[in-house]
FIMIDREN-260983 format. One record per residue: chain; x, y, z of N, C-alpha, C in turn; residue number from 1. Coordinates in Angstrom, 3 decimals. Example, Ala and Ser with C-alpha at 12.3 -4.5 7.8 and 13.67 -1.06 7.14 Angstrom:
% residues 2
[rec "A" [13.190 -5.690 7.800] [12.300 -4.500 7.800] [13.200 -3.300 7.800] 1]
[rec "A" [12.850 -2.250 7.080] [13.670 -1.060 7.140] [12.900 0.030 7.870] 2]
% end
This chain:
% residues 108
[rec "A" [-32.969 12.283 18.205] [-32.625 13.248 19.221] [-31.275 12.864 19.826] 1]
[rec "A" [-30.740 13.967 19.788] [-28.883 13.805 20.391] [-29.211 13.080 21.671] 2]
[rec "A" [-29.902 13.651 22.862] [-29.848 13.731 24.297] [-30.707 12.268 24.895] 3]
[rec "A" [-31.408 11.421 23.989] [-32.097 11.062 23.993] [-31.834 9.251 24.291] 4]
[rec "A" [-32.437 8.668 25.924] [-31.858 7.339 26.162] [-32.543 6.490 25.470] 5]
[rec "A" [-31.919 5.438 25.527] [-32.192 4.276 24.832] [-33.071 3.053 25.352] 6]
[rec "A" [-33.929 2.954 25.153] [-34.956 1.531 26.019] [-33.915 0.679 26.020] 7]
[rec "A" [-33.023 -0.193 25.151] [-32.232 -1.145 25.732] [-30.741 -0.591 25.474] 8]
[rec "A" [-29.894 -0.050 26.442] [-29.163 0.110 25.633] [-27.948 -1.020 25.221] 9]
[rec "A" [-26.676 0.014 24.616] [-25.511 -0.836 24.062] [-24.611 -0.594 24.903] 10]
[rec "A" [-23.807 -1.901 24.825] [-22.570 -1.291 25.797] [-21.535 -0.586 25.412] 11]
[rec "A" [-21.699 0.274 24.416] [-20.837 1.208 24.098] [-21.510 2.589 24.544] 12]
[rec "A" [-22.996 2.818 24.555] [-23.170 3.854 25.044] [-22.824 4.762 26.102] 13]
[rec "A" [-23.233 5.704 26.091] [-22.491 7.052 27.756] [-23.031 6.261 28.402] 14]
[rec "A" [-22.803 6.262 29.886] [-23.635 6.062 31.182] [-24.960 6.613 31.334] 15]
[rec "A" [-24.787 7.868 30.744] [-25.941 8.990 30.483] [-27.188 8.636 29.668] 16]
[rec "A" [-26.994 7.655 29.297] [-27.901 7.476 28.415] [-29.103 5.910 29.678] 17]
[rec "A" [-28.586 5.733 30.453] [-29.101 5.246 31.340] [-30.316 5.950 32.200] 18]
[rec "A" [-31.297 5.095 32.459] [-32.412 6.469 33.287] [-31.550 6.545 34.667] 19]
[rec "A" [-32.114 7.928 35.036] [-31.882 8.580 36.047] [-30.570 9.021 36.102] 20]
[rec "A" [-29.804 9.369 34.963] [-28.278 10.109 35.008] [-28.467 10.885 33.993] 21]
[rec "A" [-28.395 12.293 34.499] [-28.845 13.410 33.576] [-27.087 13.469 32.627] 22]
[rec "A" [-26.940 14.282 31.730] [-26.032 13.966 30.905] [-25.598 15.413 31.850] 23]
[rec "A" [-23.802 15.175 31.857] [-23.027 16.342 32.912] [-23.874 16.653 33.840] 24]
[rec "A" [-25.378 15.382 34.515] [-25.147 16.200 35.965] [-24.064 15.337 36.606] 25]
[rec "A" [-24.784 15.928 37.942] [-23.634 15.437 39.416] [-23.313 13.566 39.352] 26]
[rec "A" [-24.486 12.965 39.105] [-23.711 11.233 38.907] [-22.912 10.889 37.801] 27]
[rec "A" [-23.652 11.737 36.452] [-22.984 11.863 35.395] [-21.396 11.666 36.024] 28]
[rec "A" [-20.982 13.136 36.182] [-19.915 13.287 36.379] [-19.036 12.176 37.231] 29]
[rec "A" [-19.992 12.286 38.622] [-18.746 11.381 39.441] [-18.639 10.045 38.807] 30]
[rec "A" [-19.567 9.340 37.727] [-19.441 7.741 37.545] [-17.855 8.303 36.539] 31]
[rec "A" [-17.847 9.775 35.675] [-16.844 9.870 34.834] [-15.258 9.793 35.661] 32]
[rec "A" [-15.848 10.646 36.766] [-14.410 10.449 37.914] [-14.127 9.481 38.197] 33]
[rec "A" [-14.981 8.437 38.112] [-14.504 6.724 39.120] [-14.065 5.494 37.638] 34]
[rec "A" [-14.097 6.457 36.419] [-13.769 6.116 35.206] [-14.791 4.930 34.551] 35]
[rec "A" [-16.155 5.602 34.586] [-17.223 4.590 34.175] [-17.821 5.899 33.208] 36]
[rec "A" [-17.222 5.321 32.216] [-17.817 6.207 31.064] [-18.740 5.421 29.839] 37]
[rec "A" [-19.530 4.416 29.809] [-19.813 3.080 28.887] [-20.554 2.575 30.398] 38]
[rec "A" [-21.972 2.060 29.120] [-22.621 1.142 30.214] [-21.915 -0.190 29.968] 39]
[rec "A" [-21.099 -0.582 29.207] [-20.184 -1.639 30.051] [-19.134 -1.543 31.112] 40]
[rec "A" [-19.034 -0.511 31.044] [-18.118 0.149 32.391] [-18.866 0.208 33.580] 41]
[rec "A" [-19.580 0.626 33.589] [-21.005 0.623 34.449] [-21.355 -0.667 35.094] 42]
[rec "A" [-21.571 -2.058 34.020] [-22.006 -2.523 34.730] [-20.673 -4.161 35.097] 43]
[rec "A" [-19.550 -3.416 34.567] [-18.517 -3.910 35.113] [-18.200 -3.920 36.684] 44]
[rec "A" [-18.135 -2.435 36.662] [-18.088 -1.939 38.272] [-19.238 -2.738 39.197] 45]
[rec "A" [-20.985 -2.538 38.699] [-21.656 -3.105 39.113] [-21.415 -4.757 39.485] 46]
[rec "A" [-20.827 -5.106 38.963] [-20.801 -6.678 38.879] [-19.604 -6.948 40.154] 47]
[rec "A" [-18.309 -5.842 39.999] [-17.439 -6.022 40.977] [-18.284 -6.209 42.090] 48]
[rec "A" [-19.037 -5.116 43.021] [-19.486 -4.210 43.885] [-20.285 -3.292 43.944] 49]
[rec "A" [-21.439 -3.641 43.286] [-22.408 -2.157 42.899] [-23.112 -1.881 43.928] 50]
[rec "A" [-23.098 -2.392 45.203] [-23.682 -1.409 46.919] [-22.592 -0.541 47.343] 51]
[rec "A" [-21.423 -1.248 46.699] [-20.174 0.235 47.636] [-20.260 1.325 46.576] 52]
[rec "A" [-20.257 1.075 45.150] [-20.631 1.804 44.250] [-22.074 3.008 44.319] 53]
[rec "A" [-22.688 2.483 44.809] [-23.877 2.994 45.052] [-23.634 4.054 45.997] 54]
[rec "A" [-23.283 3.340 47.233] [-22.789 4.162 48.584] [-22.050 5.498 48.098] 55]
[rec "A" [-20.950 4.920 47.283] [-19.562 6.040 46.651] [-20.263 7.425 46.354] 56]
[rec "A" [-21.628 6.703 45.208] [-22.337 8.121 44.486] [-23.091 8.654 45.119] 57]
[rec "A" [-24.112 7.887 46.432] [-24.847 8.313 47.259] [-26.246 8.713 46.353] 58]
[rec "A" [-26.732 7.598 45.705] [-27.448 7.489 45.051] [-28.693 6.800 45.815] 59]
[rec "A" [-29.688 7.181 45.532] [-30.881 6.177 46.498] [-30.799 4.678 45.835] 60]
[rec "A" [-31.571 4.035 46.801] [-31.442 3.031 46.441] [-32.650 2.849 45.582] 61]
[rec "A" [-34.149 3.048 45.861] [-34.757 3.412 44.814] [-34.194 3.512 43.366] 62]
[rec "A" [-33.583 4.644 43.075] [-32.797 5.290 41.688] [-31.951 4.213 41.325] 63]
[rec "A" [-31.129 3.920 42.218] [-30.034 2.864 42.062] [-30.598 1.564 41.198] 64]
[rec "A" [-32.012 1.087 42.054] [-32.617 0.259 41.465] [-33.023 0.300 39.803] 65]
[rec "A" [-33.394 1.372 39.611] [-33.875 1.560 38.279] [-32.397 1.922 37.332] 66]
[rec "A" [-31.466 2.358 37.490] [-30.240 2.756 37.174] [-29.987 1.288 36.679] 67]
[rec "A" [-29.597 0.205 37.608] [-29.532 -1.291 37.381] [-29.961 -1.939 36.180] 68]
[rec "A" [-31.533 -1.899 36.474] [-32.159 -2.441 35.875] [-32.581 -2.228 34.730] 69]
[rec "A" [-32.296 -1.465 34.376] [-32.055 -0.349 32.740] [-30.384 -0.937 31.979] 70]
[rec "A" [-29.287 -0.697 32.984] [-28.020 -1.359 32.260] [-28.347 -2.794 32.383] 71]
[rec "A" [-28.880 -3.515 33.044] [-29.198 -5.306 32.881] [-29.545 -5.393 31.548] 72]
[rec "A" [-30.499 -4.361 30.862] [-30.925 -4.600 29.688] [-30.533 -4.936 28.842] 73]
[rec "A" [-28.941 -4.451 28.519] [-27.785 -4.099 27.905] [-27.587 -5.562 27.102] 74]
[rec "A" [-27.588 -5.669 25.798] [-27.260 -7.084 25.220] [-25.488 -7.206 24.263] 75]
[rec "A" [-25.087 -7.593 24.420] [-23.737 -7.441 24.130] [-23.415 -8.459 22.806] 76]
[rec "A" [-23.614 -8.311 21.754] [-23.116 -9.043 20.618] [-21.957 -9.279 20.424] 77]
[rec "A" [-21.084 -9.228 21.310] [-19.897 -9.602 20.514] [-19.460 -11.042 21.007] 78]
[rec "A" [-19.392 -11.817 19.939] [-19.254 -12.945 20.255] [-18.157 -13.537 19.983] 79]
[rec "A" [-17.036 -12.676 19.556] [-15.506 -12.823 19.125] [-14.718 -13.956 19.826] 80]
[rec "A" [-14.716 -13.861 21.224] [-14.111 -14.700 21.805] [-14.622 -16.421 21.959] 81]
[rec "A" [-15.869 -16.657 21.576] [-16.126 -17.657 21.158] [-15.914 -18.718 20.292] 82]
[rec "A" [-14.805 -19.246 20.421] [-14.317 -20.135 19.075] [-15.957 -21.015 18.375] 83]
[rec "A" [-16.146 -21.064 16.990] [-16.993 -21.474 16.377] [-16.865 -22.556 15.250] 84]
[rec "A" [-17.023 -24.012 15.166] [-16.627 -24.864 14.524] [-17.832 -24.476 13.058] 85]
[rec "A" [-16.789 -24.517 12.203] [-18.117 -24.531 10.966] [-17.874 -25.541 9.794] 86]
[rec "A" [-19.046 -26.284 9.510] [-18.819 -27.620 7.990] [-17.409 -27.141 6.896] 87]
[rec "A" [-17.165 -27.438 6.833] [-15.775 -27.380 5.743] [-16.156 -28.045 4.743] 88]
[rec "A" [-16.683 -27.586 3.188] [-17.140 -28.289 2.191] [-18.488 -27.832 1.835] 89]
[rec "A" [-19.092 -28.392 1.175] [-20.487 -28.416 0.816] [-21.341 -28.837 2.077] 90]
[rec "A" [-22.757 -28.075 1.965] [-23.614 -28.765 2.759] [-24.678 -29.149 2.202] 91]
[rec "A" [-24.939 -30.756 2.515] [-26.328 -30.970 1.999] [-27.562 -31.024 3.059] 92]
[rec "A" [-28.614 -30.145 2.547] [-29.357 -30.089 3.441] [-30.731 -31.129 2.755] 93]
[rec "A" [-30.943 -31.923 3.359] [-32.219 -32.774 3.512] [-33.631 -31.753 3.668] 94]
[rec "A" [-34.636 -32.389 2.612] [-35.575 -32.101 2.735] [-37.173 -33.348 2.703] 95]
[rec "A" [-38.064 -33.228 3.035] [-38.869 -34.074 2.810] [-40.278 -33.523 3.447] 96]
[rec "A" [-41.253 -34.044 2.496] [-43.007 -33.937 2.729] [-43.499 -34.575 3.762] 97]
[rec "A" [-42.781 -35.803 3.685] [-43.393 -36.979 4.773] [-43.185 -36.391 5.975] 98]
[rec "A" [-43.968 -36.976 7.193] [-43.909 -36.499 8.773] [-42.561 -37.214 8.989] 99]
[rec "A" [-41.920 -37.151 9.988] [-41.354 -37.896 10.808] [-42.049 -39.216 11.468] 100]
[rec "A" [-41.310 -40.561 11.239] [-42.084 -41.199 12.064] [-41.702 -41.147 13.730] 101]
[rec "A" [-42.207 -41.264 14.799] [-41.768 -41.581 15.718] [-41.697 -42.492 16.654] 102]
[rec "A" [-41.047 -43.309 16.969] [-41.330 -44.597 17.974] [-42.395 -44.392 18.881] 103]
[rec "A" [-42.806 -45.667 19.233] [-44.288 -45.912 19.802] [-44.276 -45.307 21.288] 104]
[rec "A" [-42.865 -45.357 21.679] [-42.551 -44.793 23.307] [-42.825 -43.503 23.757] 105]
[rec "A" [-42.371 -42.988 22.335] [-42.510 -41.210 22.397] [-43.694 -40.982 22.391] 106]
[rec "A" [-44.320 -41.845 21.938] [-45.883 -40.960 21.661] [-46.802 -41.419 22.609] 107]
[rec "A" [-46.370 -42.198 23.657] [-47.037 -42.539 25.066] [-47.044 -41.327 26.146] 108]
% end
């Protein structure tokens, strides 16, 4: 379904796709006027200031609450900016039947 939100969403999605923001209604719109078009935009703003934000749209706080707590969901894969060291060469990976032994301390 086109119209249809997402239990967790992405942060590329509309705002709209968030509960309680009908797609082109009235919050719809004004989050588009205050240039929050992406629930990472969304919860950018949120993160600045999301009670003056709130105030701005005149949103309950109730709604507001659930609005929130729906973009919190939001999991963001991109892990680009993370520099990542990786083995250079072959890897040998170890295997074995036997348990581990463990020192007598650990097992107190």
């Amino acid at each position: 379904m086109v119209n249809k939100k997402h239990e967790i969403p992405s942060p590329d999605d509309e705002v709209w796709r968030l509960v309680k923001i009908r797609r082109n209604g009235p919050v719809h719109e004004q989050l588009q006027g205050n240039g929050i078009k992406t629930v990472s935009d969304f919860l950018e703003r949120y993160e600045q200031d999301g009670q003056k934000l709130r105030i701005e749209l005149g949103i309950k706080p109730k709604d507001w609450d659930a609005i929130s707590k729906h973009a919190k969901k939001c999991v963001s894969m991109d892990i680009s900016s993370q520099p990542v060291d990786l083995p250079q060469g072959p890897v040998q990976l170890l295997s074995t039947d036997q348990p581990a032994e463990l020192p007598q301390e650990t097992l107190e």
